[in-house]
C-alpha positions in Angstrom: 0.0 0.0 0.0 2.7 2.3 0.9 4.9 1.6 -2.1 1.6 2.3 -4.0 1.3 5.6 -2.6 4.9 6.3 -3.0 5.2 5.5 -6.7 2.0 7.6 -7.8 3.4 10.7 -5.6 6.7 10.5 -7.9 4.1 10.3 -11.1 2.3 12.9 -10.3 5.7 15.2 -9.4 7.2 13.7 -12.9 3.8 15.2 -14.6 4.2 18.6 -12.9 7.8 19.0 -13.2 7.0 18.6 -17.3 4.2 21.4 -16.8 6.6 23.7 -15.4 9.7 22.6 -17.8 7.2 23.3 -20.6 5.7 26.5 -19.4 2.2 24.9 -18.9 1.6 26.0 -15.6 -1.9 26.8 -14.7 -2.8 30.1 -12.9 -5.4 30.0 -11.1 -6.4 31.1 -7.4 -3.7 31.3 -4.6 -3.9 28.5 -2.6 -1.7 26.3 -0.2 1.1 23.7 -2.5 0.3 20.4 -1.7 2.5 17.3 -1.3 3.1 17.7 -5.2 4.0 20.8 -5.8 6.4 20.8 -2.5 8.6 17.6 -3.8 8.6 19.5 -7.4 9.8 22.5 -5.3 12.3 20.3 -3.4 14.0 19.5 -6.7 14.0 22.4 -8.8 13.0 25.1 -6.7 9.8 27.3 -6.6 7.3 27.8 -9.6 7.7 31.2 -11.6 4.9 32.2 -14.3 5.5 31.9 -17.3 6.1 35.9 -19.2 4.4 36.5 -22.0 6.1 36.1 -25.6 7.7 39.7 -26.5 6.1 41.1 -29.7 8.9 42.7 -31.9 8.9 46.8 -31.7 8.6 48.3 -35.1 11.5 50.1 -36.3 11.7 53.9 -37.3 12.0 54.3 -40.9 15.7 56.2 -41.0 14.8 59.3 -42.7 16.1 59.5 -46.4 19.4 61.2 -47.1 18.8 65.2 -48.4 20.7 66.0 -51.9 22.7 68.7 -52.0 19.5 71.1 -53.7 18.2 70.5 -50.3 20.6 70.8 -48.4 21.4 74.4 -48.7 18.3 75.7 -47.9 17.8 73.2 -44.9 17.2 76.0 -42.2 19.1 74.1 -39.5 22.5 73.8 -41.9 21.9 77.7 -43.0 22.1 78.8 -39.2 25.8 77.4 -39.1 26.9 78.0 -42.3 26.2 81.6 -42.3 28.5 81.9 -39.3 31.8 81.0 -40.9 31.0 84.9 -42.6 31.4 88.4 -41.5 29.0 90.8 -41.7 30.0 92.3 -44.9 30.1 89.0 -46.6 26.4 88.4 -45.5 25.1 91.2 -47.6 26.1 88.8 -51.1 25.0 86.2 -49.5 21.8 87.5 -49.1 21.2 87.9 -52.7 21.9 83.9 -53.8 18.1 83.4 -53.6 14.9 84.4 -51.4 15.6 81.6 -49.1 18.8 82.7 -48.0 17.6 86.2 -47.8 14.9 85.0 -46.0 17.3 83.3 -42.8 19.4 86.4 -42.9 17.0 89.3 -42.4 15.1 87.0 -39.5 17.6 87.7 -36.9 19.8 91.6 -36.7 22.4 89.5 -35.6 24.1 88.9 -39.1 24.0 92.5 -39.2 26.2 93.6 -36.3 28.0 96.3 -37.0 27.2 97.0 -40.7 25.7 100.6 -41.9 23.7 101.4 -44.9 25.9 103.8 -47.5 23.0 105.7 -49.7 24.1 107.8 -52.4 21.6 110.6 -53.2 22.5 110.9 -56.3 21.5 107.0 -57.7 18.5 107.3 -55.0 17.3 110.4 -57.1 16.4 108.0 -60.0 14.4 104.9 -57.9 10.8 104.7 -57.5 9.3 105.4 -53.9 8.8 101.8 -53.9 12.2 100.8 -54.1 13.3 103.0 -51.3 10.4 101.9 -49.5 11.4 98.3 -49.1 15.0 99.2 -48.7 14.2 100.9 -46.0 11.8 98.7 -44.7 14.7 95.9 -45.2 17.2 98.0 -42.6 14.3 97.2 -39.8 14.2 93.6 -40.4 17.8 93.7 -40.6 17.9 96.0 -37.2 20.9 98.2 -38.8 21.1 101.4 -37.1 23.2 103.7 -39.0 23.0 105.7 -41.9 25.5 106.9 -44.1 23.8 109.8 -46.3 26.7 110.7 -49.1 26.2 113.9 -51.7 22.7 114.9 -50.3 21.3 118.1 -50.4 18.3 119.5 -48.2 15.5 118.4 -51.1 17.1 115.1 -50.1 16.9 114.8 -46.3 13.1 116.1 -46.6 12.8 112.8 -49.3 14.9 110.6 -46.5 12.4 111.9 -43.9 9.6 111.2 -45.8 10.2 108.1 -47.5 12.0 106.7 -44.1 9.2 108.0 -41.2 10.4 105.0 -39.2 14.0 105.8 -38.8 12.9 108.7 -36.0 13.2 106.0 -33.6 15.4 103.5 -34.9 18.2 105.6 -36.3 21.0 106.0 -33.5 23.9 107.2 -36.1 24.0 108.8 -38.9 26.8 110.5 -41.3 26.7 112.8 -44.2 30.0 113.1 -46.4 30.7 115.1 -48.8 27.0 117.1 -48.9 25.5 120.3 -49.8 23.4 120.3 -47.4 22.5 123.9 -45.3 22.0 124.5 -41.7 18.5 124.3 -42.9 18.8 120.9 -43.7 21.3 119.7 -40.5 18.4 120.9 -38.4 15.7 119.4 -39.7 17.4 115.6 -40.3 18.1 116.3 -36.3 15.0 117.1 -35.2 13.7 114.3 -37.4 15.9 111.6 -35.5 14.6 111.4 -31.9 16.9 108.9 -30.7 20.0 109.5 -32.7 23.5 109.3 -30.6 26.4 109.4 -33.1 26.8 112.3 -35.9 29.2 112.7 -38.6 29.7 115.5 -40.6 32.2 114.9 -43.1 33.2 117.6 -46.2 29.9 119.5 -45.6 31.0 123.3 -46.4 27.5 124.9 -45.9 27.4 124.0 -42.5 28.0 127.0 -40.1 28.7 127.5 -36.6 25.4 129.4 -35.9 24.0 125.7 -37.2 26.0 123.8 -35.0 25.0 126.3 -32.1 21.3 125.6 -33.9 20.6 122.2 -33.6 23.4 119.9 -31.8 21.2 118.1 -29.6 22.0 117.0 -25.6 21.2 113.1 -26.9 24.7 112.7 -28.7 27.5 111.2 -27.3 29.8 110.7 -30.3 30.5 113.9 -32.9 32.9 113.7 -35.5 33.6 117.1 -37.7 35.7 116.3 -40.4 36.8 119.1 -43.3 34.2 121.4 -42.6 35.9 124.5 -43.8 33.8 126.8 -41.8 34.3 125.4 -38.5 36.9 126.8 -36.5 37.0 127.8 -32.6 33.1 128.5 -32.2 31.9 125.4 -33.3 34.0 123.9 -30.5 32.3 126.3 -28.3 28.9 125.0 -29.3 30.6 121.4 -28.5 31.4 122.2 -24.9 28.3 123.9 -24.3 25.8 121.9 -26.0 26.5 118.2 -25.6 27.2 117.7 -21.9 27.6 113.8 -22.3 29.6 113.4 -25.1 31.9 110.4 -24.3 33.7 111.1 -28.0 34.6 113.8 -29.8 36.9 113.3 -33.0 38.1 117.1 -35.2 40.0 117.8 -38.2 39.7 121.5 -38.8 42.8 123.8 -39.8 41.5 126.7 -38.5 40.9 125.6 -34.7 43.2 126.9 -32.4 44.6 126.9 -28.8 41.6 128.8 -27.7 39.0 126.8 -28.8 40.3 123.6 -26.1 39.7 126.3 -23.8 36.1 126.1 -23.8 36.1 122.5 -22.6 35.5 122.5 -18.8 35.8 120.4 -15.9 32.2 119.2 -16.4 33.2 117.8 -19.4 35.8 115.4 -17.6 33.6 113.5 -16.3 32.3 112.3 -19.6 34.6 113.0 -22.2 37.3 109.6 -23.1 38.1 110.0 -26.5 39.9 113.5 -27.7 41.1 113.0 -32.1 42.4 116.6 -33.1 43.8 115.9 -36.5 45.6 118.0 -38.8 44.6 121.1 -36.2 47.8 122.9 -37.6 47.6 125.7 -34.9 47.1 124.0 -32.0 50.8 124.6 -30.2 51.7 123.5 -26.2 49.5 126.3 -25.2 46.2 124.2 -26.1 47.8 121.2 -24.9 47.6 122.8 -21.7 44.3 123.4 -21.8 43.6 119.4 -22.9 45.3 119.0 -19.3 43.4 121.2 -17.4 39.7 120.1 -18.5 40.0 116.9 -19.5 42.5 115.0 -17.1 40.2 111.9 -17.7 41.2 111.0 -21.3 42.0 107.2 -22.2 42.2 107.9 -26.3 44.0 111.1 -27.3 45.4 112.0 -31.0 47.2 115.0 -32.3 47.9 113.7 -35.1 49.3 116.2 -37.7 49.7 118.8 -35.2 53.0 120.0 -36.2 53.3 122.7 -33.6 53.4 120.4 -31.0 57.0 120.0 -29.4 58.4 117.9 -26.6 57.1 120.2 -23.8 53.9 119.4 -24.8 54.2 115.7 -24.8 56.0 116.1 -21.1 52.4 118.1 -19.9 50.4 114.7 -21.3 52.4 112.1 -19.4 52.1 114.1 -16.4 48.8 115.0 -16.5 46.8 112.1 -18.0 47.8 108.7 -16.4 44.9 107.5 -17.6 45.7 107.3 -21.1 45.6 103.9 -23.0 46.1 105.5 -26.9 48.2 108.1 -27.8 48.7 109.0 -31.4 51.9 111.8 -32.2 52.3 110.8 -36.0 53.4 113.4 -38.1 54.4 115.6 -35.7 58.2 116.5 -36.4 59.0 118.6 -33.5 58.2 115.3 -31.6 62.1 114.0 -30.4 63.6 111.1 -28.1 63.3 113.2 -25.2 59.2 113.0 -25.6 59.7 109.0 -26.2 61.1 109.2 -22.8 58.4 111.0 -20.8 55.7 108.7 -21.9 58.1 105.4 -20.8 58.3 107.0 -17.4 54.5 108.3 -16.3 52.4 106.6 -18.8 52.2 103.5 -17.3 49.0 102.0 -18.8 49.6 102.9 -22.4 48.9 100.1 -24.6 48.8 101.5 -28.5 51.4 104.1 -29.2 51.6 105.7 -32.6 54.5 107.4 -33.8 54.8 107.3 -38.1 56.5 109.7 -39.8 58.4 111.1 -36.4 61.1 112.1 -38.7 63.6 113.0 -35.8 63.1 109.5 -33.4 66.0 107.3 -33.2 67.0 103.9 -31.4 67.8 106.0 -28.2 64.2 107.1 -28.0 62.9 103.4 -29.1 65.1 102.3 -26.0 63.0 103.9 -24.2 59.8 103.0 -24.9 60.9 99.0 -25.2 61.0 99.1 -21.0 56.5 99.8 -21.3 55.3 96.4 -20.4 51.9 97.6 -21.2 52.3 98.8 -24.8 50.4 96.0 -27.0 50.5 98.1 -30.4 53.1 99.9 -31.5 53.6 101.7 -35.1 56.5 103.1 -36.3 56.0 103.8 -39.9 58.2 106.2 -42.1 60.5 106.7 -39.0 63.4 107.5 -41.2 65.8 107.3 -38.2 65.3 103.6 -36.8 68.2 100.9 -37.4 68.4 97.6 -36.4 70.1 98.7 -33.1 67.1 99.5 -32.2 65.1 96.4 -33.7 66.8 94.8 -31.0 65.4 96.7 -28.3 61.9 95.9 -29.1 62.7 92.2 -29.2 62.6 92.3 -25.4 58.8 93.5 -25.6 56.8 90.6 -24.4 53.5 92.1 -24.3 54.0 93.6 -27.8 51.1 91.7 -30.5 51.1 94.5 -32.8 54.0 95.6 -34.8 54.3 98.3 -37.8 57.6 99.7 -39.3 56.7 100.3 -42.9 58.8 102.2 -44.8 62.0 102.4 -42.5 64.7 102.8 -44.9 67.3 102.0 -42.8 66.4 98.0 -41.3 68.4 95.3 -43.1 67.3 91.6 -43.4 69.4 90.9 -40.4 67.9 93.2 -38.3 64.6 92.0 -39.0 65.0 88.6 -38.6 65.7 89.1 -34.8 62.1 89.5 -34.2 61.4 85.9 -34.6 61.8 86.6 -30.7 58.4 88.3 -30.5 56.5 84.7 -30.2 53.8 86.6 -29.0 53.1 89.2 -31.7 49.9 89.1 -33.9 50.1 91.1 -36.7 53.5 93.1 -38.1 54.2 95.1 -41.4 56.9 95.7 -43.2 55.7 97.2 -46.6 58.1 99.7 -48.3 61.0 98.0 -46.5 64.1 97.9 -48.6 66.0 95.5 -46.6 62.9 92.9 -46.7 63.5 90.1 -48.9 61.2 87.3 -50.0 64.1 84.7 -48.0 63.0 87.2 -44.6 59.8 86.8 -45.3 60.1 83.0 -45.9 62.3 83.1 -42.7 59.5 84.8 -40.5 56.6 82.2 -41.7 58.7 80.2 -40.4 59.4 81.0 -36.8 56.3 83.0 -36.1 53.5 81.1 -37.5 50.5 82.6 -35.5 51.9 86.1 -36.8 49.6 87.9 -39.7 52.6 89.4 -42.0 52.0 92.1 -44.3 54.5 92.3 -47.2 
């Protein structure tokens, strides 16, 4: 009886243990094993239900390959391509076909930094129309300054009238070489409610009573350039008028010492950037007054301001330690005794500019080669400079910017010491008679990051 029993319990555990091998096994409700399942579980551990089979996901369809048609006006490859381009490049680009136009006038920021150059005379001829989405194209585009070149007062009132927008999105504007009357100045001024920057450039009708007219509190840059009636009053109408002008760039023959002397104290506080060029009467005298009223200057030129002598250039190192830029070319009466007054008190300078200092030699260069500040130096036409003192800017290690153009006197050996400038970034050497293509082979050589100009 009990080898009955025994035998049919190992049956019935053979039969379940080929359910579970099988994945058979019945679900049903939880319930106790019994003597069964327990043996089963005793030889090849406890039951697990069986998973379901796995259906096969469906695969994606890869998406098919673009040719090259589509390619270039993909959206996606157009935002990246367009950045290997400046700005200037941009404005072709936008003419290859609508699409390309298209991406570039979405965003202002292909635009940075570009102006729009309108020539009265060709606009004379076009169709409202035209001008119309021109000008409607500088919005898109978000370019904020105007160049207006030959116009005359019939064309600003056209400008203003075919261009009602610009009153608030014009911030600069300069007109070169126009006929345009104080008339005209005025009314482009008044037009422009949020303009900042003004150039007037070869504009001969404009008058100091129409400076004194319409300069406007709003601008913080003014550029007069060739004007041949403005002389000392128009600076006058500078100081007075324009109480937050940060720069202030003149080239007028007429100006003299007196006119700096309007500037003020209040003007200090605001005023970084001084540019007198070509101001043949200003002597020492006004460079005392730069001194007095402006001791705040970081950017200051005189260039072509023959009058000024070494004493001069002693009262700007003294006086302005702030200065980052100086500019003295063509100024003759400018010797190596001025070089050495800027190596001693201007201590932050970082761009010096001495071309056509006629009377500067390697003492004075000696000089300036102990500035570990200076970062740009330019040395063109310096008549005087030998490779004696090529050597002494060799030990400039902040120096990336290099020019001596037209030095008669620099040999190939000479040059070829300033392999020792690792650091430099940019250096010229056009008009240099001792400057052979082997140099210039040489220095590709041994200063590959350096931008050479031959």
């Amino acid at each position: 009886m009990s080898s009955v029993s025994a035998q049919g319990v190992v049956e019935r555990a053979s039969a379940e243990l080929s359910r579970r091998i099988t994945g058979l096994g019945l679900r049903g409700r939880k319930r106790s094993p019994g003597v069964v399942e327990r043996v089963a579980n005793a030889l090849c551990g406890p039951a697990v239900a069986a998973s379901a089979p796995r259906v096969p996901r469906r695969r994606r369809p890869s998406p098919r390959p673009l040719v090259w048609s589509q390619f270039i006006l993909e959206e996606r490859f157009l935002e990246k391509f367009f950045l290997y381009f400046n700005a200037s490049d941009r404005r072709t680009l936008s003419q290859v076909c609508t699409k390309w136009r298209d991406v570039l006038y979405s965003s202002p920021r292909w635009w940075t930094g570009l102006v729009s150059v309108l020539d009265c005379r060709e606009l004379r001829s076009s169709t409202g129309c035209c001008m119309q989405r021109f000008y409607n194209s500088l919005i898109r585009r978000g370019i904020r300054g105007v160049v207006l070149v030959s116009a005359t007062d019939d064309d600003i009132n056209e400008f203003i009238r075919q261009f009602p927008l610009s009153a608030h999105h014009v911030h600069a504007i300069s007109l070169k070489g126009c006929t345009i009357t104080d008339r005209g100045l005025e009314a482009i001024l008044d037009h422009l409610q949020v303009l900042f920057e003004l150039e007037l450039t070869g504009c001969n009708e404009i008058t100091e009573a129409g400076l004194w007219a319409c300069l406007t509190p709003r601008i913080v840059s003014l550029t007069l350039t060739d004007c041949i009636n403005i002389a000392d009053e128009a600076v006058g109408a500078v100081a007075q008028l324009l109480p937050s002008l940060y720069e202030f760039s003149l080239q007028a023959y007429h100006v003299t010492d007196a006119a700096l002397g309007y500037f003020s104290p209040k003007q200090s506080a605001s005023l970084s950037v001084l540019r007198l060029h070509s101001c043949w009467e200003l002597t020492n005298h006004g460079v005392v007054n730069i001194v007095h009223s402006l001791p705040n200057l970081t950017v200051l030129s005189l260039s072509g301001c023959s009058k000024v002598t070494d004493e001069g250039v002693e009262l700007l190192a003294e006086n302005l330690p702030r200065l980052r830029s100086l500019d003295l070319s063509w100024c003759p009466r400018v010797t190596d005794n001025a070089l050495e007054y800027i190596a001693c008190d201007l201590n932050h300078l970082e761009e010096l500019t001495l071309d056509r200092c006629v009377h500067i030699t390697d003492i004075g260069i000696g000089y300036i080669s102990t500035m570990q500040s200076l970062v740009a130096l330019f040395l063109r036409w310096c008549s005087q400079l030998r490779d004696f003192g090529v050597q002494h800017l060799c030990g400039m290690r902040s120096l990336q910017l290099l020019s001596l153009a037209g030095c008669p006197l620099l040999t190939s050996g000479g040059l070829s010491s300033l392999i020792q400038l690792r650091q430099l970034r940019e250096l010229e050497l056009t008009n240099c008679p001792g400057a052979s293509p082997e140099l210039f082979d040489y220095l590709h050589e041994h200063l590959p990051r350096c931008l050479i100009i031959e």
